[in-house]
N, CA and C of each residue as an Amber inpcrd file, in Angstrom:
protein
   333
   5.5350000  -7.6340000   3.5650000   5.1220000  -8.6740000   4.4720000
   4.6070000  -8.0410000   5.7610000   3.7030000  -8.5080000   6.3650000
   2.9010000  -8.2980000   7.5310000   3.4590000  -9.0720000   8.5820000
   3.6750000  -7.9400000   9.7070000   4.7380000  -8.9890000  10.7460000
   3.9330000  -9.4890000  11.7460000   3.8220000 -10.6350000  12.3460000
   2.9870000 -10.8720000  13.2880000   2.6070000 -10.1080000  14.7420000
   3.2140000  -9.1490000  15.0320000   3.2930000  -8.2740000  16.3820000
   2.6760000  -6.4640000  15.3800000   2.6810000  -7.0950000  14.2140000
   2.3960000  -5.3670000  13.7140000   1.2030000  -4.9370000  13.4790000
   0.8480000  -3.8410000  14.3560000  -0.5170000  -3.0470000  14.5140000
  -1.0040000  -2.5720000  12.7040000  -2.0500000  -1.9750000  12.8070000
  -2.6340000  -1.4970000  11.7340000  -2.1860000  -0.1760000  11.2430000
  -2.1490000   0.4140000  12.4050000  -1.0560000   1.7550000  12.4360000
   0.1210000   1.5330000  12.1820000   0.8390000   0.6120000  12.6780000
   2.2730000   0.3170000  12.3220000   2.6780000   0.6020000  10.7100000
   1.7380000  -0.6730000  10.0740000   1.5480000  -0.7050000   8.6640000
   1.1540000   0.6250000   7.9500000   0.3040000   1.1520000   8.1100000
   0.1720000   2.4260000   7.6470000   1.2300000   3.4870000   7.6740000
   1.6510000   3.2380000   8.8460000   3.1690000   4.2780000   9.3020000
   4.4050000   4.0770000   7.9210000   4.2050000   2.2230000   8.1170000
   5.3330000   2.1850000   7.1970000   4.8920000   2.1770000   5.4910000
   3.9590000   1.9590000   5.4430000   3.2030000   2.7060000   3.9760000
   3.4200000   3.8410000   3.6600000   2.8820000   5.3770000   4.3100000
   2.6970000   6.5100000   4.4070000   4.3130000   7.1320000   4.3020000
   5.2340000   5.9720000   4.7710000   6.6890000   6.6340000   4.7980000
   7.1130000   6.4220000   3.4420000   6.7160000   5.7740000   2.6400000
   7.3950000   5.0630000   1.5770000   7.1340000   6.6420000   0.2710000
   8.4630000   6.6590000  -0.7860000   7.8890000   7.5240000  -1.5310000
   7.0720000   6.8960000  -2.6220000   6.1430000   8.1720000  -3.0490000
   4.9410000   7.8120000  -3.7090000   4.7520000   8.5410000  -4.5940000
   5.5080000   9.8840000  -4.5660000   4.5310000  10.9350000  -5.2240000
   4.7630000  10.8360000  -6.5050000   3.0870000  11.0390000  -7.3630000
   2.8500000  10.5210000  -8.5540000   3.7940000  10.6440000  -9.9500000
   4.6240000  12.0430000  -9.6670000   5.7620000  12.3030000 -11.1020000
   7.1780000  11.4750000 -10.8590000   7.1050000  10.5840000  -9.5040000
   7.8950000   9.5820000  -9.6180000   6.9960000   8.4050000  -9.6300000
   8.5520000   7.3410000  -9.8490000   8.3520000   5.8210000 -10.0580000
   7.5550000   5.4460000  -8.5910000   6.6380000   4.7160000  -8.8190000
   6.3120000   3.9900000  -7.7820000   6.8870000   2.8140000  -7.0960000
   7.9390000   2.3250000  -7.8280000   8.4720000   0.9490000  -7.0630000
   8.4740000   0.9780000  -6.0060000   9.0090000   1.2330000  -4.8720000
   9.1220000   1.0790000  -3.8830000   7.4740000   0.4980000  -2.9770000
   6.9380000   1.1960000  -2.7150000   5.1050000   0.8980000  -2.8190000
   4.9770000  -0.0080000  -3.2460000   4.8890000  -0.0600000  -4.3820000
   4.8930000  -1.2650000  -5.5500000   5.2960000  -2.6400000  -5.0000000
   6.6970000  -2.5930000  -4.5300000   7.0170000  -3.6170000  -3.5020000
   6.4630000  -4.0170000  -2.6630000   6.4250000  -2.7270000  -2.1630000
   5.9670000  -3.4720000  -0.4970000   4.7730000  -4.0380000  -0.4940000
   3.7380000  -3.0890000  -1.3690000   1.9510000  -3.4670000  -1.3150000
   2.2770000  -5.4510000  -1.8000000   3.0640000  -5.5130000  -2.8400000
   3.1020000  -6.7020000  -3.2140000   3.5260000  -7.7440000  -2.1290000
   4.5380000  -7.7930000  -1.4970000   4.8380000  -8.5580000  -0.6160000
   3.3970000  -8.3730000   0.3820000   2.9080000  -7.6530000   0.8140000
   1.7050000  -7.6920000   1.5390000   0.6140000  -8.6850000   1.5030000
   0.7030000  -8.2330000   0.2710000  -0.7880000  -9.0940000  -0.7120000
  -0.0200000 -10.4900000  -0.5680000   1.1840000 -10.5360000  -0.8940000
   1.3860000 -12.3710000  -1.1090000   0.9640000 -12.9910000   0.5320000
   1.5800000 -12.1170000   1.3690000   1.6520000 -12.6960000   2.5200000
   0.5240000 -13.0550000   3.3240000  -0.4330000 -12.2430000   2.3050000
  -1.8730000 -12.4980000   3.3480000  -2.6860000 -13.5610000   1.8890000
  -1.9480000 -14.3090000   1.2870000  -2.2620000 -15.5460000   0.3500000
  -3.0990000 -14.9500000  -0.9080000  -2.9310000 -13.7770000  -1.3240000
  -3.3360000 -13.2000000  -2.1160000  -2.5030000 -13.9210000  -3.6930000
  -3.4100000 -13.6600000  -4.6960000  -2.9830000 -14.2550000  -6.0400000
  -2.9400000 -13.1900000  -6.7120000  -1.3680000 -12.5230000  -6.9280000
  -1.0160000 -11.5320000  -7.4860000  -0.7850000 -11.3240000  -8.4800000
  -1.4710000 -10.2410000  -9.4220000  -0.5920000 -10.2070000 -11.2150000
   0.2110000  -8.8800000 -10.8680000   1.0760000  -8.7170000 -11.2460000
   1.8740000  -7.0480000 -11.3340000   2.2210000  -7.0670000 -12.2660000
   1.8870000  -5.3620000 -13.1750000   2.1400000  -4.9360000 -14.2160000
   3.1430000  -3.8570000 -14.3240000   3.7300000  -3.6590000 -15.1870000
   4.3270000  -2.2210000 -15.2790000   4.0770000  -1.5650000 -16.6850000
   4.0910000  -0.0070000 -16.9570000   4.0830000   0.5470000 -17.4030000
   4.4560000   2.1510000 -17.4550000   4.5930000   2.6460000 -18.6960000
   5.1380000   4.4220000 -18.7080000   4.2770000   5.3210000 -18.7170000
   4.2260000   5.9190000 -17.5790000   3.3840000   7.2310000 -18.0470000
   3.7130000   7.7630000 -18.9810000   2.7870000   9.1710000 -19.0430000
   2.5290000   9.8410000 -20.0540000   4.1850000  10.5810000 -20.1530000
   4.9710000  11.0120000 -19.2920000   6.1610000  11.1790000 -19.0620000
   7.2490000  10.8370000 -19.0890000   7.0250000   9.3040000 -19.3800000
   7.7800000   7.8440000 -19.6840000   8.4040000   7.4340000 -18.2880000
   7.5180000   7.7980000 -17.3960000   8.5750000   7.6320000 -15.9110000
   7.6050000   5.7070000 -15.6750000   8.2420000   4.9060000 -15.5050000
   8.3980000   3.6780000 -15.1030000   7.6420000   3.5210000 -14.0850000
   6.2170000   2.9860000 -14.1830000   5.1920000   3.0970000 -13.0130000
   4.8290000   0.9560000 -13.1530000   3.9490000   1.0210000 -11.5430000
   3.9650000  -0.4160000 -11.3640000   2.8730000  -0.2610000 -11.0450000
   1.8510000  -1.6020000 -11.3020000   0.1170000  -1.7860000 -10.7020000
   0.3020000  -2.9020000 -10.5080000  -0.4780000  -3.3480000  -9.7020000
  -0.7380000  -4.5400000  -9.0070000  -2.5900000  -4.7090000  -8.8670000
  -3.2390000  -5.9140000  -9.4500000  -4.2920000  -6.7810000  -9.5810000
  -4.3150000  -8.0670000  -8.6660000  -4.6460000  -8.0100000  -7.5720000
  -4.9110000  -9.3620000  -6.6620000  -6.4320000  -9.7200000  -6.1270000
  -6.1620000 -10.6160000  -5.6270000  -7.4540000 -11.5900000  -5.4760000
  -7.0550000 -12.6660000  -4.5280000  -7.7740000 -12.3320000  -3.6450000
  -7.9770000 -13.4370000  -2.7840000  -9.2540000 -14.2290000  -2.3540000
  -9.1270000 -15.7710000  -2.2760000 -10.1220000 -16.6320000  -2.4290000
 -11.1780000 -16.6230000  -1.2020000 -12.1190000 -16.8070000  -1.1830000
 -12.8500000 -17.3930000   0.4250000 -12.0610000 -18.5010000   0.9540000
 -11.1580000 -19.4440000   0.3510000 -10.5350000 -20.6310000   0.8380000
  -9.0280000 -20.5150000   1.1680000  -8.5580000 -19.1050000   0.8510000
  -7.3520000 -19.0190000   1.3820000  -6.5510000 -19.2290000   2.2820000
  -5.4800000 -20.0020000   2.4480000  -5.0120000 -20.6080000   3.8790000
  -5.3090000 -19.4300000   5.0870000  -5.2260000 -17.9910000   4.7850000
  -4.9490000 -17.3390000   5.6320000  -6.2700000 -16.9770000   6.8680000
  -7.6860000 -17.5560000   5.9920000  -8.7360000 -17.2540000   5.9540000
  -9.3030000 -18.0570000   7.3370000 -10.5110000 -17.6610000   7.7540000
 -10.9230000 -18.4610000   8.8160000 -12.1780000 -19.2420000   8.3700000
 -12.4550000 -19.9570000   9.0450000 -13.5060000 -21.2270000   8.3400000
 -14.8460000 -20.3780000   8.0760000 -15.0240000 -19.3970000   8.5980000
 -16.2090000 -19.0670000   8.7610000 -16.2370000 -17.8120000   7.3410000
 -15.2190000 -17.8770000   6.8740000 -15.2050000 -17.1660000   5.5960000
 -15.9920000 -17.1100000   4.2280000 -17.0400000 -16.8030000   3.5950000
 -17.6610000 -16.8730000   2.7680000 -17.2860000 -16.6020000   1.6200000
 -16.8020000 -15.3390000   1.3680000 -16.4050000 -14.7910000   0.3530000
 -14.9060000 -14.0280000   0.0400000 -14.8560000 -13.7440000  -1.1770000
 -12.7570000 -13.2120000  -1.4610000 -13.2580000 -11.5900000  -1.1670000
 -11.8750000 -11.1220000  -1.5790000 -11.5570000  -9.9390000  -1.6640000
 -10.9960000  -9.4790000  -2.5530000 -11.0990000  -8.3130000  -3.3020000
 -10.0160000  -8.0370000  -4.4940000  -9.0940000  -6.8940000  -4.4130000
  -8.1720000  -6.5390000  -4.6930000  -7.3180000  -5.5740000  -4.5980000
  -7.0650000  -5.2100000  -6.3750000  -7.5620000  -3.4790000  -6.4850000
  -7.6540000  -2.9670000  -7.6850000  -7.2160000  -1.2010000  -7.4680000
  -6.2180000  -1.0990000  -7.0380000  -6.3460000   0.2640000  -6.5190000
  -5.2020000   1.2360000  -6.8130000  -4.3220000   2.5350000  -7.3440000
  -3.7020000   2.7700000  -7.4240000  -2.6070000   3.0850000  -6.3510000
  -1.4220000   3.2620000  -6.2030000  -0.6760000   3.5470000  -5.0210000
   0.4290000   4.7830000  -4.9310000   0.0390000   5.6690000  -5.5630000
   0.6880000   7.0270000  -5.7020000   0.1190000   7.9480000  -4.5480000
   0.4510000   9.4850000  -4.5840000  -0.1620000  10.7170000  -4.2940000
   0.1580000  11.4780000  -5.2020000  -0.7730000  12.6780000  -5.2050000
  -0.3810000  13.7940000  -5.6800000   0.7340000  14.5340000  -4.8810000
   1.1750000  15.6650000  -6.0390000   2.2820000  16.7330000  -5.3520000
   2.1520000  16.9880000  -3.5060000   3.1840000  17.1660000  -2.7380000
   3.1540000  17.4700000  -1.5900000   3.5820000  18.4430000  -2.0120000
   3.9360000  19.6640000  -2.6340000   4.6160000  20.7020000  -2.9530000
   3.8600000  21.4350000  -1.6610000   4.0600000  22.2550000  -0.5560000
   3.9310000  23.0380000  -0.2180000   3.2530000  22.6650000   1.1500000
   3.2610000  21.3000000   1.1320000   2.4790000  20.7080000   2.5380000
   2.6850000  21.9570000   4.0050000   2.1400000  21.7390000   4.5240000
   2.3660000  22.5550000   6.0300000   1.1550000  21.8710000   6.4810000
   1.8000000  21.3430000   7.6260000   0.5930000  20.2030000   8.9870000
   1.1290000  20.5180000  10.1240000   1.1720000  21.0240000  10.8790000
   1.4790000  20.8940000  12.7410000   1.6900000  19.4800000  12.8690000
   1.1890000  18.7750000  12.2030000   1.2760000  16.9190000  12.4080000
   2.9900000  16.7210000  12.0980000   2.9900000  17.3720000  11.2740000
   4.5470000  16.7410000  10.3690000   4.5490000  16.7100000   8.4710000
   5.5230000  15.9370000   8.2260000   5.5990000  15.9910000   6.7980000
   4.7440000  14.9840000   6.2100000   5.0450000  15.0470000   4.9770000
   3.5370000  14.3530000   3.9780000   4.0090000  12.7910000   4.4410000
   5.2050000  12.7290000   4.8590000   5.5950000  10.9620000   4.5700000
   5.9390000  10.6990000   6.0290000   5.4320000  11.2120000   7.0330000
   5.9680000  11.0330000   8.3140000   4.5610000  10.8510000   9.3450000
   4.0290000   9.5500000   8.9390000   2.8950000   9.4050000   9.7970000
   3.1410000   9.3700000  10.8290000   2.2910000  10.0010000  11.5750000
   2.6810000  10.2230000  13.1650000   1.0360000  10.0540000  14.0000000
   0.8720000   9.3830000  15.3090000  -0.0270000   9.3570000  15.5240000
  -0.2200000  10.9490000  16.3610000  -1.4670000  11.6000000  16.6970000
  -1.4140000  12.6380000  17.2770000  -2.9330000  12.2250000  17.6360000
  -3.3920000  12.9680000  19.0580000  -4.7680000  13.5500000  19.3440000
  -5.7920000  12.2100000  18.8970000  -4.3480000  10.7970000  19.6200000
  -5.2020000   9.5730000  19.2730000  -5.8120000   8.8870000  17.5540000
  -5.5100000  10.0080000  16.9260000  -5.4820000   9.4100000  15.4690000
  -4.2230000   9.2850000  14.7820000  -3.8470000   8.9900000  13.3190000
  -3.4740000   9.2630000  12.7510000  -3.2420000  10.3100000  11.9020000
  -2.4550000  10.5070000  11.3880000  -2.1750000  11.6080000  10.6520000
  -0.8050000  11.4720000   9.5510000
């Protein structure tokens, strides 16, 4: 869910913290992206399935309308959400920024 006082960065912060990496389960992600999508009136399918590893992975297919409550009048067209929500290995990360899951803003960006 998207909180009404929460920046774009915020969200990303708390995305980027979540674990992801691809030889695990994605649930967690999985969650959250979902509650996201509902909250911004999105029409969600979520799937699950086993990798090649049999590790317990989740996808999510949404769609949102041009007429969605959340939408403003001047809205024409939807949006779709089709995207995976993993990373690859952090094995060996090194950033002056910080760790792979510790978004931090720096030098005015993200990171």
């Amino acid at each position: 869910m998207i909180l009404p006082d929460q920046t774009e960065v915020d969200l990303a912060k708390r995305l980027i913290s979540l674990p992801s990496v691809t030889t695990d389960s994605n649930q967690e992600v999985h969650q959250s992206m979902l509650e996201i999508l509902e909250s911004l009136d999105f029409q969600v399918e979520a799937f699950q399935y086993a990798d090649k590893s049999g590790k317990l992975k989740f996808g999510i297919q949404a769609r949102r309308l041009a007429d969605a409550p959340s939408r403003d009048a001047e809205s024409v067209s939807g949006v779709g959400y089709f995207c995976h929500n993993d990373v690859v290995s952090v094995a060996g990360w090194d950033d002056s920024h910080g760790g792979p899951f510790e978004a931090r803003v720096a030098d005015g960006k993200p990171w």
